[in-house]
C-alpha positions in Angstrom: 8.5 23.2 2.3 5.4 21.2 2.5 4.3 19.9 5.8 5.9 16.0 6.3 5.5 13.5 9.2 8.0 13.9 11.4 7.7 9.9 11.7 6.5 7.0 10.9 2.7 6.8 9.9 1.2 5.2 12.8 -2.3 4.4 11.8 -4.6 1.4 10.9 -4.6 2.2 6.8 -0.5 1.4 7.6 -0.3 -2.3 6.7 1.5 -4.6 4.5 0.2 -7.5 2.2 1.6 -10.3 3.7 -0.8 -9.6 6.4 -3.4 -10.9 4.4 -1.8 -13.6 2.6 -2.8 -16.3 4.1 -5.9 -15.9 6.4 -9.3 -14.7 5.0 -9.8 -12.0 7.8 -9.8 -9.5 5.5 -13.3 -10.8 3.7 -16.5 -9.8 4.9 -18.9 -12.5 4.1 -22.5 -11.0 3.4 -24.7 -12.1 6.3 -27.6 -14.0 5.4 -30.3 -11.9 6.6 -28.7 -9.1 4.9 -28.8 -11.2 1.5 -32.5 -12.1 2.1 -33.1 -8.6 1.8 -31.3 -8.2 -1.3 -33.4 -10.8 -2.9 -36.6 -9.1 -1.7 -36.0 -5.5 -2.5 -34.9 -6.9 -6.0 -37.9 -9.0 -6.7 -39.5 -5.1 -5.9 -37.1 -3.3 -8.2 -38.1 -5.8 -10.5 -42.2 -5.6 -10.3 -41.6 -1.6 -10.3 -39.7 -2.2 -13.7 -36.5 0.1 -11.9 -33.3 0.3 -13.7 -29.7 1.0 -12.2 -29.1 5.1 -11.7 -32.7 6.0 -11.6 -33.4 4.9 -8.0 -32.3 5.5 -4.8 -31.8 3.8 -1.3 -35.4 4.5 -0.2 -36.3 2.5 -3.4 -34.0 -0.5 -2.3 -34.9 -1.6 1.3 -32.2 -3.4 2.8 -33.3 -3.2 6.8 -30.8 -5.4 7.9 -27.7 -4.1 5.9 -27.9 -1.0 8.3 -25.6 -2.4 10.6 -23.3 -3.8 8.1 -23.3 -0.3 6.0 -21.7 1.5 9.3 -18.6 -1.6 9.8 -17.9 -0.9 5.9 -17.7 2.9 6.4 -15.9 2.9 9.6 -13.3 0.2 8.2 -12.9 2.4 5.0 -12.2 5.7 6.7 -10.7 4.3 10.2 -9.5 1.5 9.3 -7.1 0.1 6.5 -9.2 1.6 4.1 -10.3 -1.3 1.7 -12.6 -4.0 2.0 -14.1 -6.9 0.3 -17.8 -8.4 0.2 -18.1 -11.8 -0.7 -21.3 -13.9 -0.8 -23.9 -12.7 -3.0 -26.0 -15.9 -4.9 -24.8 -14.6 -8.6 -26.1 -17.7 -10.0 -29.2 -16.2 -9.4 -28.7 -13.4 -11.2 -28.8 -12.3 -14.6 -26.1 -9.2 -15.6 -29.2 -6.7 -14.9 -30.3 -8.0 -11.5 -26.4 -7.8 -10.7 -26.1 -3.9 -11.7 -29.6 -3.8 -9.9 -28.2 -4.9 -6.7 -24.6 -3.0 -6.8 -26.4 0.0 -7.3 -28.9 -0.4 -4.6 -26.0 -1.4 -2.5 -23.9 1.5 -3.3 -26.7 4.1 -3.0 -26.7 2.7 1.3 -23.0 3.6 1.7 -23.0 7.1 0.2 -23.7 9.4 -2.6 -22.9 8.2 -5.9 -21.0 10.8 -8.4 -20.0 10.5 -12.0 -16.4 8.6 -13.5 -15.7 9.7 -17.3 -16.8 12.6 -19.3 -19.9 10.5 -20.5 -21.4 11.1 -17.1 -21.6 7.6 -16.7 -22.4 6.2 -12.9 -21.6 2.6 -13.0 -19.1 2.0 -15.6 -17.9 -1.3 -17.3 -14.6 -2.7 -16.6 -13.8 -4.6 -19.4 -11.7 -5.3 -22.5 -13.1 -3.2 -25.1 -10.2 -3.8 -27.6 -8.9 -0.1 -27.4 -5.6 1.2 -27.9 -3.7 3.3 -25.2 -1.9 5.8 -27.6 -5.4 6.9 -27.9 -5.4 9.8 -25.2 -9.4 9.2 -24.9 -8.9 5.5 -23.6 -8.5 4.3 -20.2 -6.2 1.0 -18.9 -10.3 -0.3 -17.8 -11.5 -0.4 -21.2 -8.4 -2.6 -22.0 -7.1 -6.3 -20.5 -3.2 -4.6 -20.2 -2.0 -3.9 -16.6 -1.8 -0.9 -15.1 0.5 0.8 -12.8 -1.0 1.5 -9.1 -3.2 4.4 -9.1 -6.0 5.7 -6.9 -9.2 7.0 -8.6 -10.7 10.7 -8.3 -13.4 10.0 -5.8 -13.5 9.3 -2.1 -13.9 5.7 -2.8 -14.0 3.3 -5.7 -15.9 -0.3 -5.8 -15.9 -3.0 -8.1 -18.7 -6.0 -8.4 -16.8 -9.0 -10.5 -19.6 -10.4 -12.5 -17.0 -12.6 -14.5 -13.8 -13.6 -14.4 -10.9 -13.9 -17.0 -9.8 -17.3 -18.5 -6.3 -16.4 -16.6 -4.9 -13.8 -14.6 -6.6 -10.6 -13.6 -5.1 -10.1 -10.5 -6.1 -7.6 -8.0 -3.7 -5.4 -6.1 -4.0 -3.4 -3.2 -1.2 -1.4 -1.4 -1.3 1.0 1.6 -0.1 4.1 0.8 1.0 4.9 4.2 3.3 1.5 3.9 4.7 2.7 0.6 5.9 6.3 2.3 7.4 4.9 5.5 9.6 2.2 3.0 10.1 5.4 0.9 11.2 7.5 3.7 13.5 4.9 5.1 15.4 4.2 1.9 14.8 7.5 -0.2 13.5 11.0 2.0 14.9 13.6 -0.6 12.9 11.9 -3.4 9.8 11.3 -0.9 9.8 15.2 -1.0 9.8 15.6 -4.8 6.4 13.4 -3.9 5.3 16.1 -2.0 5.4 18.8 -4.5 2.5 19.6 -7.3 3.3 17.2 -10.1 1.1 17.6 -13.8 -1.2 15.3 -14.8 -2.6 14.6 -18.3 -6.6 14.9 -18.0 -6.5 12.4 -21.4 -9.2 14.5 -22.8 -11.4 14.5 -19.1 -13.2 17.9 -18.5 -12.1 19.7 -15.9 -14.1 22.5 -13.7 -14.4 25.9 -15.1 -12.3 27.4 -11.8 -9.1 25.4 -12.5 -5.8 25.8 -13.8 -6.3 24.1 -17.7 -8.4 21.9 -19.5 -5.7 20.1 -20.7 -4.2 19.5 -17.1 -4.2 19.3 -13.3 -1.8 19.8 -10.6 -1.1 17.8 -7.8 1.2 16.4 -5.5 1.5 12.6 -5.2 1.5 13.0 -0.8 0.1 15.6 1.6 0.3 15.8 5.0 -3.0 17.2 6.1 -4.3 17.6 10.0 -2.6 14.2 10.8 -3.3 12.1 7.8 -1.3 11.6 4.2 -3.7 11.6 1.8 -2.6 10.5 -1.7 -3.2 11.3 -5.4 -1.3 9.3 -7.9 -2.1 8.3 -11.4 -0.4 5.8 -13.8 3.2 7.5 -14.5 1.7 7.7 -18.4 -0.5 10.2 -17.7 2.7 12.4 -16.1 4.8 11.4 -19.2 2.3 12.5 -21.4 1.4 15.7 -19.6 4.4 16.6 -21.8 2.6 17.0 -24.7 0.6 20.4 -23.9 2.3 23.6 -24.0 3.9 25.1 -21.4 3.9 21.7 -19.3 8.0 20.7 -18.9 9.0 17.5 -18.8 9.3 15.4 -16.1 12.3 16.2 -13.9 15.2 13.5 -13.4 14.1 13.4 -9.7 10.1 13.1 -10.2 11.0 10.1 -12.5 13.1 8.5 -9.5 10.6 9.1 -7.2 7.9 7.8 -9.5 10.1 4.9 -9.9 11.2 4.2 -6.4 7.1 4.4 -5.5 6.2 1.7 -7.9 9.2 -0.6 -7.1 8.0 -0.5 -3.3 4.3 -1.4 -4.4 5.4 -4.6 -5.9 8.2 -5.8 -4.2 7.0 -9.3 -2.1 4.9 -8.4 0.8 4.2 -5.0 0.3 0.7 -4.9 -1.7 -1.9 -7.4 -1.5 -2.8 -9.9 -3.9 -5.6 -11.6 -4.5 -8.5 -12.6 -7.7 -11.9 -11.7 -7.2 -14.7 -14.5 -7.7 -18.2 -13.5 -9.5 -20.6 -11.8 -6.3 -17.5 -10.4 -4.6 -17.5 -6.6 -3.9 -14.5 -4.5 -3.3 -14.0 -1.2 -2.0 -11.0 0.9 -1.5 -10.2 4.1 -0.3 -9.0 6.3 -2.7 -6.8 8.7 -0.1 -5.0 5.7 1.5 -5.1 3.0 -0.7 -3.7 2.2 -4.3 -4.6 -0.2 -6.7 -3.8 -2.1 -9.5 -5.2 -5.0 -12.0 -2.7 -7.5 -14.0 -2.2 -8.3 -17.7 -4.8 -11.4 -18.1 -6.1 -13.8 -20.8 -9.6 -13.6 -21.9 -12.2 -15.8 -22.9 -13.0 -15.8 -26.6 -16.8 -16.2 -26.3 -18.2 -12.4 -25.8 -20.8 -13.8 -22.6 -17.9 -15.4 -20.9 -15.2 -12.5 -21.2 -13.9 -10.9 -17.9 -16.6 -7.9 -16.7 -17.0 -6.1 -13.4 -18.9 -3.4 -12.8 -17.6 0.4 -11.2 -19.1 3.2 -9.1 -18.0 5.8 -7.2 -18.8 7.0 -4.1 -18.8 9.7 -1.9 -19.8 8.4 1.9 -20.9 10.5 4.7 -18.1 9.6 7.0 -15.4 10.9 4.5 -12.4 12.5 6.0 -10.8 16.6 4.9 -9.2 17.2 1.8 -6.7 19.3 2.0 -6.8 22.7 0.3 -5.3 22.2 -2.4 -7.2 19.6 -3.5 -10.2 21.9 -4.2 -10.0 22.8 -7.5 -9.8 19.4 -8.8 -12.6 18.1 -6.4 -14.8 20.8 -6.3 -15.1 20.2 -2.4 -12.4 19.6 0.4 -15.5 19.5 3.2 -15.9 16.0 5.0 -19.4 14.2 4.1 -19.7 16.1 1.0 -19.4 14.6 -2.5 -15.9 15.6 -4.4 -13.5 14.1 -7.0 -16.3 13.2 -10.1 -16.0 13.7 -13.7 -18.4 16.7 -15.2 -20.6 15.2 -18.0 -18.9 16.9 -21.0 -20.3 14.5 -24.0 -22.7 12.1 -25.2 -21.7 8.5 -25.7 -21.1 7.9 -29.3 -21.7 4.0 -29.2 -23.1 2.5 -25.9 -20.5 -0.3 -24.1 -21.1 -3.6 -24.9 -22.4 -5.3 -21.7 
């Protein structure tokens, strides 16, 4: 058997929504002198004629963000594990000074790895029209919702450049919360949880060292040194695992579990709601925290349709994988960058923007 908790998961990433729901505690408004900086390195970027993913941090000086960078980290890995910037003057910025600025903001928290098989290092979360029975497409290139999920990086963070006409919520839940409920109410299928489940890589490459191109294994919980860290997808990518050879179908008590899982996530209190405004930043840790986005209603005019902008990131504060996680994420050693996407294909058409 794997290891377990013998208990209750007594750490700071253990919290439940309705902690949040009505103070704004949980926002970190960006200081002023930090945005001055912002608006001074850009101007540079700017002059230099620098574009988003070919500069780094020593190209975007933000002196007074140092501080700032380290309560981000430290609230990421030892603390709940998500935070959100709010602040930045967007109506100052055009859609290219924003990506400017993410990026140079991103490349001060960590190393910055790769999300899709197009190698792509900020991607656009939009609705691109697509169609889910399409194993190639993601829930981000479409407006439907999606089922809580972490992503496969140390962390993931979002910039909201614009909103949707309606809807669009965001939702975070602690994984740690979800497992304690779980274990109270359900232990025998909290241990399915903890066995290797398959995972459809929807046409992802993988790493030459692994198991299949066509798949992964892993469990939904480990127990490692102290800590649950967490790897779940949207169940689709399980149910359609189904359709390579040799993968068997989901087991009556994985689909329980699976169940049980999401059914704590959104049951009052437990996650964290909330809409993000254009300029906010949010980061989440993708070992402890899950998260979700709502169905919402778009704008028909293409410059006004819901956008935000994605990177991954690999920070140098990052806690142990476990073991069995290396395959998949190529590393399991703290600090070190694990969990991207090898570049496998050029883009056919580029995203609209």
């Amino acid at each position: 058997m794997p290891d377990m908790p013998a208990g209750l998961l007594n750490c700071p990433e253990n919290w439940l929504g309705e902690e949040f729901a009505d103070n704004e505690d949980w926002i970190d408004a960006s200081p002023p002198e930090v945005v001055s900086d912002i608006d001074a390195a850009l101007a540079e970027a700017k002059d230099r004629g620098l574009r988003p993913t070919g500069f780094g941090k020593d190209d975007f000086p933000l002196p007074a963000f140092a501080d700032f960078a380290r309560h981000i980290q430290d609230e990421m890995e030892e603390g709940r594990g998500f935070a959100l910037v709010r602040g930045l003057p967007m109506e100052r910025y055009t859609k290219e000074d924003a990506a400017i600025v993410f990026w140079g903001l991103a490349c001060h928290l960590g190393q910055i790895v790769s999300q899709n098989r197009y190698g792509d290092l900020i991607g656009h979360v939009r609705d691109f029209g697509r169609d889910m029975r399409n194993p190639s497409v993601r829930f981000y290139e479409t407006r439907l919702s999606q089922d809580v999920h972490n992503d496969l990086s140390d962390w993931i963070s979002l910039m909201c450049l614009r909103q949707a006409k309606s809807e669009g919520v965001s939702t975070l839940a602690s994984a740690a919360a979800i497992h304690d409920i779980m274990m109270a109410e359900r232990p025998d299928l909290v241990r399915v949880l903890y066995e290797p489940l398959t995972i459809d890589r929807r046409n992802e490459p993988g790493w030459p060292e692994e198991e299949s191109e066509l798949y992964y294994r892993l469990p939904v919980f480990t127990y490692f040194k102290g800590r649950l860290t967490t790897r779940l997808l949207p169940k689709t990518y399980y149910e359609t695992a189904e359709r390579h050879p040799g993968v068997e179908k989901l087991t009556k008590d994985q689909d329980e579990a699976l169940d049980l899982l999401l059914d704590v996530a959104h049951r009052p209190g437990i996650s964290h709601n909330f809409l993000m405004r254009p300029g906010d930043i949010q980061f989440a840790n993708n070992y402890s925290v899950l998260h979700s986005r709502s169905t919402y209603e778009d704008w028909n005019e293409p410059d006004r349709k819901r956008h935000l902008l994605r990177i991954w990131i690999c920070p140098p504060n990052s806690r142990e994988l476990p073991p069995t996680f290396k395959p998949r994420y190529r590393s399991v050693a703290p600090g070190t960058p694990r969990g991207w996407i090898p570049k496998s294909t050029e883009r056919e058409l580029e995203p609209a923007e």
